[in-house]
C-alpha positions as CSV (number, residue, x, y, z in Angstrom):
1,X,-2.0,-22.7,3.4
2,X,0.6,-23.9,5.6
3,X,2.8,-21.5,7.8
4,X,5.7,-20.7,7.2
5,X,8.4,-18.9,9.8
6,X,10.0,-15.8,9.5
7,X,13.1,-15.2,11.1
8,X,13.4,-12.4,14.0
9,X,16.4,-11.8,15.8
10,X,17.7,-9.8,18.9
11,X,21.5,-9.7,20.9
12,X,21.7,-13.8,21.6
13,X,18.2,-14.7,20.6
14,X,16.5,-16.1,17.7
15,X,13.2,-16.2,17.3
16,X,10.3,-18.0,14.6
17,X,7.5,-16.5,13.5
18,X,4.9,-18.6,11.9
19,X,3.1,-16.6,9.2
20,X,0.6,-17.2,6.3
21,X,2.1,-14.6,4.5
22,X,4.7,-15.4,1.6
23,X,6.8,-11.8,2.0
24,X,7.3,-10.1,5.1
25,X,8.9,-7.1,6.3
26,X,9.0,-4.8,9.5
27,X,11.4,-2.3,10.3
28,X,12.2,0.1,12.8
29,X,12.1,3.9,11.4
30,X,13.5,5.5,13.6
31,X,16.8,3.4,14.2
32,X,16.1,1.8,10.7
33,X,16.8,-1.4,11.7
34,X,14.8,-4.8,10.3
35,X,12.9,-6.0,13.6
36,X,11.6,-9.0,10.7
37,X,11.9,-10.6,7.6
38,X,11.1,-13.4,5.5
39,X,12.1,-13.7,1.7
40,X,11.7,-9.9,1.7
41,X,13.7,-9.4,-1.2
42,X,11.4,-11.8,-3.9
43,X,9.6,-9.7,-7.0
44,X,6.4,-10.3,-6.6
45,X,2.9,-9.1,-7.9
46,X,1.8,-6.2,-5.7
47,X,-1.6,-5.5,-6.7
48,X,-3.4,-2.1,-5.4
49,X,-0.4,-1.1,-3.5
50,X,0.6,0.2,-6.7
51,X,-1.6,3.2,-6.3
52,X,0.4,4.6,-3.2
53,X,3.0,4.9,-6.2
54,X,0.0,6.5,-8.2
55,X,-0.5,8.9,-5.3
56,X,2.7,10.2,-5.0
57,X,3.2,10.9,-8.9
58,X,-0.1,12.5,-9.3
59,X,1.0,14.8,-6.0
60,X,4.3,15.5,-7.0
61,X,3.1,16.8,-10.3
62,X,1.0,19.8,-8.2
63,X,-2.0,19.3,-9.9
64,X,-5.2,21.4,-10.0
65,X,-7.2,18.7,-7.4
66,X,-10.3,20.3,-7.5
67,X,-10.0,19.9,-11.5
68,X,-13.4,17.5,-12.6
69,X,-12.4,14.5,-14.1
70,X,-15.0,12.0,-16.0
71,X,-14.4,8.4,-15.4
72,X,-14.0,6.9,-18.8
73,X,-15.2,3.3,-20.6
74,X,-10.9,3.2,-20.9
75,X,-10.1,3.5,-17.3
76,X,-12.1,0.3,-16.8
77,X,-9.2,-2.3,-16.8
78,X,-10.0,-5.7,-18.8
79,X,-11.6,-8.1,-16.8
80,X,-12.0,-6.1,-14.0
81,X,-16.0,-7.4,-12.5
82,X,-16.1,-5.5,-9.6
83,X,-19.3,-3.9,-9.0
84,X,-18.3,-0.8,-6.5
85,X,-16.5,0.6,-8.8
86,X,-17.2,4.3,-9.5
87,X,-19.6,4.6,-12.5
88,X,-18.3,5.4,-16.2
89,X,-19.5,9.0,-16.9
90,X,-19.3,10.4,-13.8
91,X,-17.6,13.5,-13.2
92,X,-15.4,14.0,-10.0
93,X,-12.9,16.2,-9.0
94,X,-9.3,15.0,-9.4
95,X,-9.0,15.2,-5.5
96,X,-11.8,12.8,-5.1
97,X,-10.9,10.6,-7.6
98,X,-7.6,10.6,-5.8
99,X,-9.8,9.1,-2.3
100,X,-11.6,6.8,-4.1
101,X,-7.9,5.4,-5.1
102,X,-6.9,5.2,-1.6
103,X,-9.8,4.1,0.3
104,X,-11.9,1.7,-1.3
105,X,-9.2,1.3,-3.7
106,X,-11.2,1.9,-6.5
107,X,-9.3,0.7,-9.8
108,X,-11.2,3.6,-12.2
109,X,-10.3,6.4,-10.0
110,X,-6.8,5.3,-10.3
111,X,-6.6,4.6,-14.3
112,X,-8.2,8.3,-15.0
113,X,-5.6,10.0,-12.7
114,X,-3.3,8.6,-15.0
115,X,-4.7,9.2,-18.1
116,X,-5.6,12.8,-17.2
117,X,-2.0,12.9,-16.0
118,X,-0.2,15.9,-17.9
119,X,0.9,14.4,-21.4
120,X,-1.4,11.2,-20.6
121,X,-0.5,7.7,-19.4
122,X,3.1,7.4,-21.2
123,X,4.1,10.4,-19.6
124,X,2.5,8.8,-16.1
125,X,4.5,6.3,-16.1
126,X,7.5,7.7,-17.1
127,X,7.1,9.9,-14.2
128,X,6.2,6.8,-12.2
129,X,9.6,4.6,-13.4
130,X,11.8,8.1,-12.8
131,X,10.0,8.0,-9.1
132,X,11.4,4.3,-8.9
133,X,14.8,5.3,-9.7
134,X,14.7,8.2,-7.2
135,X,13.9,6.0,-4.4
136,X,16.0,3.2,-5.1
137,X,13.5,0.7,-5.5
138,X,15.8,-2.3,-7.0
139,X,12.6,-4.9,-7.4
140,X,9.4,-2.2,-8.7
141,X,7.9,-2.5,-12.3
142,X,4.6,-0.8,-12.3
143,X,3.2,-1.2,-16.2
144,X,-0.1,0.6,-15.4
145,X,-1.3,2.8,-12.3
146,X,-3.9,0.7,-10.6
147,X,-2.8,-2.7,-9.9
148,X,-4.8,-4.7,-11.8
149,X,-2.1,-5.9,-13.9
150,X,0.0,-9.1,-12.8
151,X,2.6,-7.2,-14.4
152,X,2.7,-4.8,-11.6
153,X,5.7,-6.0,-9.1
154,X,7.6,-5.6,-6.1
155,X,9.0,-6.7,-3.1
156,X,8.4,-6.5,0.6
157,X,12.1,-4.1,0.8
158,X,10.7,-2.2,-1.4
159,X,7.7,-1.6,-0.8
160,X,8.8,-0.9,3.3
161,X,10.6,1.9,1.3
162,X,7.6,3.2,-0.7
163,X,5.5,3.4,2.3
164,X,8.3,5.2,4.2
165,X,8.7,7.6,0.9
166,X,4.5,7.8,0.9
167,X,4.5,9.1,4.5
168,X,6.2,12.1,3.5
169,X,2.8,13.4,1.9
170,X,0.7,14.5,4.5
171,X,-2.7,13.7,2.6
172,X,-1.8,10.6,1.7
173,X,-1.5,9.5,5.4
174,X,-4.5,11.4,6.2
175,X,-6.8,9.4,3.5
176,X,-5.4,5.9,4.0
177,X,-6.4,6.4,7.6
178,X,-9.7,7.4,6.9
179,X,-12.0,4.6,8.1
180,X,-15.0,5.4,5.7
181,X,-15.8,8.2,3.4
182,X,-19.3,9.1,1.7
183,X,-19.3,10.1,-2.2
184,X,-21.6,11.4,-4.2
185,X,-22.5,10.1,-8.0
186,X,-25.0,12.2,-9.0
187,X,-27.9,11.4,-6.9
188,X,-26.3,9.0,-4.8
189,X,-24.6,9.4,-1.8
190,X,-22.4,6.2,-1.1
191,X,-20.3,5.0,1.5
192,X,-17.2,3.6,0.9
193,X,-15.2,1.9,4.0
194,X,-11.6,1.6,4.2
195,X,-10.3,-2.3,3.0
196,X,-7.7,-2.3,5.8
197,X,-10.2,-3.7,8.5
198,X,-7.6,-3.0,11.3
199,X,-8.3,0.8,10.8
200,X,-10.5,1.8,14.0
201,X,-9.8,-0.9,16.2
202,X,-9.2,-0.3,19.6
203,X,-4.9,-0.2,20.7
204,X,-4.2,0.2,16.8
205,X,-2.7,3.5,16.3
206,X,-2.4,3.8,12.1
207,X,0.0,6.3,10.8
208,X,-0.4,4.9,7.2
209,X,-2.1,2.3,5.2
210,X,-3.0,0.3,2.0
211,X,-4.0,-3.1,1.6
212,X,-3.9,-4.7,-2.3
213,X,-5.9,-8.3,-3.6
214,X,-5.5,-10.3,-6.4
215,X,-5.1,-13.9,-7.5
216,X,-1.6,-13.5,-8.4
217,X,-0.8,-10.8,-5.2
218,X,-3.2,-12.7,-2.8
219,X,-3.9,-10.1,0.3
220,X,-1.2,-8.0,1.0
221,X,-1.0,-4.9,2.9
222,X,1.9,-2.3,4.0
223,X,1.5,0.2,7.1
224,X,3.3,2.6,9.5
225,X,2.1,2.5,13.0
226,X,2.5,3.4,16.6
227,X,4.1,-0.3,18.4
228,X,5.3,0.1,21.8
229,X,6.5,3.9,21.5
230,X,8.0,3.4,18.5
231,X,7.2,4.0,14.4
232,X,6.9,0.9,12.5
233,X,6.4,0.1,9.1
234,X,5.0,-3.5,8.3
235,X,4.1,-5.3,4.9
236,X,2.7,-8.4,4.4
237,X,2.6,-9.7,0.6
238,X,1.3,-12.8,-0.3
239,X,-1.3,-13.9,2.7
240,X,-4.0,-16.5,1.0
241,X,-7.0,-14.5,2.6
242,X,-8.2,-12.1,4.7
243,X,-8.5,-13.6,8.7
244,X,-4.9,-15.1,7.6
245,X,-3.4,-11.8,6.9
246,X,-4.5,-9.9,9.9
247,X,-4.0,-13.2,11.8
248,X,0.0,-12.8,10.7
249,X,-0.7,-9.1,11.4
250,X,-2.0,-9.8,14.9
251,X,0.5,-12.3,15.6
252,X,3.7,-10.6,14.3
253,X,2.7,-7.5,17.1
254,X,2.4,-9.9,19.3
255,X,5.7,-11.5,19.4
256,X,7.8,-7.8,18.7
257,X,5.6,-6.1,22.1
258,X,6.8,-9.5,24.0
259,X,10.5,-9.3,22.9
260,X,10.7,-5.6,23.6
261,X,11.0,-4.7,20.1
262,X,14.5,-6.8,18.9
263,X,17.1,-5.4,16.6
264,X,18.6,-6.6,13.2
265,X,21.0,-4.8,11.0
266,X,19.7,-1.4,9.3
267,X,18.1,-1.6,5.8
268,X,20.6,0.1,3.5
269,X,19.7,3.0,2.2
270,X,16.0,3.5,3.7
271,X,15.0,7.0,3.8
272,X,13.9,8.0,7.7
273,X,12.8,10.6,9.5
């Protein structure tokens, strides 16, 4: 894929940014200004960073977590072939199942936290479209909680306000940070590694993270981070692979540490701290 420049601008200077990725968006929390963007404001499918959504409707319900929950044949979504997935029949605790979500992003573990959500999956996501509403989110449709379905859309704005929203659960930031986490089904104890790669490298200070993959989606990925003294929240939607997303990712630090972190006009109606 070709790349294709996003605009970022300071007092008197203009700058491009070549990126792979279709969608970008990076702000400035605690000023709230937009530091970049590029067609930030397009619906688009959002894949498995619909379960940060998930998470934050499943918390907000206060929720037994150490209730045991056993994955069911219907919280395998249609078509779904991966084979990491966490096995039909076994029995984990809802705060598990809630890890699984947001590390390996493990599609099951999301689908039973919605069915097992009090009153079922209609009432999940009617919880989940009043959560939209709540935040403002102009652009969000989520039909189902894992983000399997196509149907399940965004855009970069938006989610730059989810992520901002999602950091106000304290577990939340501490599990997408976790690098890797071991799991037990039954007799086996597996390790499951983060999907945002970036998570552990040296000079990368993580506040926040969650990556989502799909054919419609491609590689996308939202987080807050530490970037020269200063809390910044970045998404990326739309990247054709992997080395081109954290390329962009790479890239976009880059030119904001070199510019001494440039200033737009605020995002209306962003919730800081």
């Amino acid at each position: 894929a070709s790349l294709q420049p996003a605009v970022l601008t300071k007092p008197h200077v203009t700058a491009l940014i070549k990126t792979h990725s279709q969608h970008v968006l990076v702000v400035d929390e605690d000023s709230g200004r937009i530091l970049l963007q590029k067609d930030a404001d397009a619906r688009v499918p959002i894949a498995s960073l619909s379960k940060l959504m998930t998470a934050m409707v499943t918390l907000d319900a206060h929720l037994d977590m150490q209730k045991k929950i056993t994955v069911a044949q219907q919280d395998v979504p249609d078509g779904d072939r991966r084979k990491d997935q966490v096995p039909v029949g076994t029995t984990l605790s809802r705060n598990t199942l809630l890890q699984l979500m947001l590390i390996p992003s493990d599609n099951r573990a999301a689908r039973a936290l919605a069915r097992t959500y009090p009153g079922g999956e209609a009432a999940f996501l009617a919880a989940v479209q009043k959560k939209i509403q709540t935040l403002g989110l102009k652009q969000t449709f989520m039909d189902e909680a894992s983000g399997f379905s196509g149907n399940n859309v965004s855009s970069a704005s938006d989610i730059a306000r989810l992520t901002v929203a999602a950091a106000t659960y304290p577990l939340i930031s501490q599990i997408t940070t976790t690098r890797e986490s071991h799991f037990h089904f039954g007799r086996q104890d597996i390790v499951h590694h983060n999907t945002n790669t970036l998570l552990g490298t040296p000079d990368w200070q993580v506040l926040l993270s969650k990556t989502g993959l799909s054919r419609e989606a491609g590689r996308c990925l939202t987080m807050r981070l530490k970037m020269a003294g200063k809390t910044v929240t970045m998404v990326l939607l739309n990247a054709p692979n992997l080395d081109f997303r954290n390329e962009d990712v790479q890239r976009i630090r880059h030119m904001l540490e070199q510019t001494g972190m440039p200033t737009r006009q605020p995002l209306p109606a962003l919730a800081l701290n």
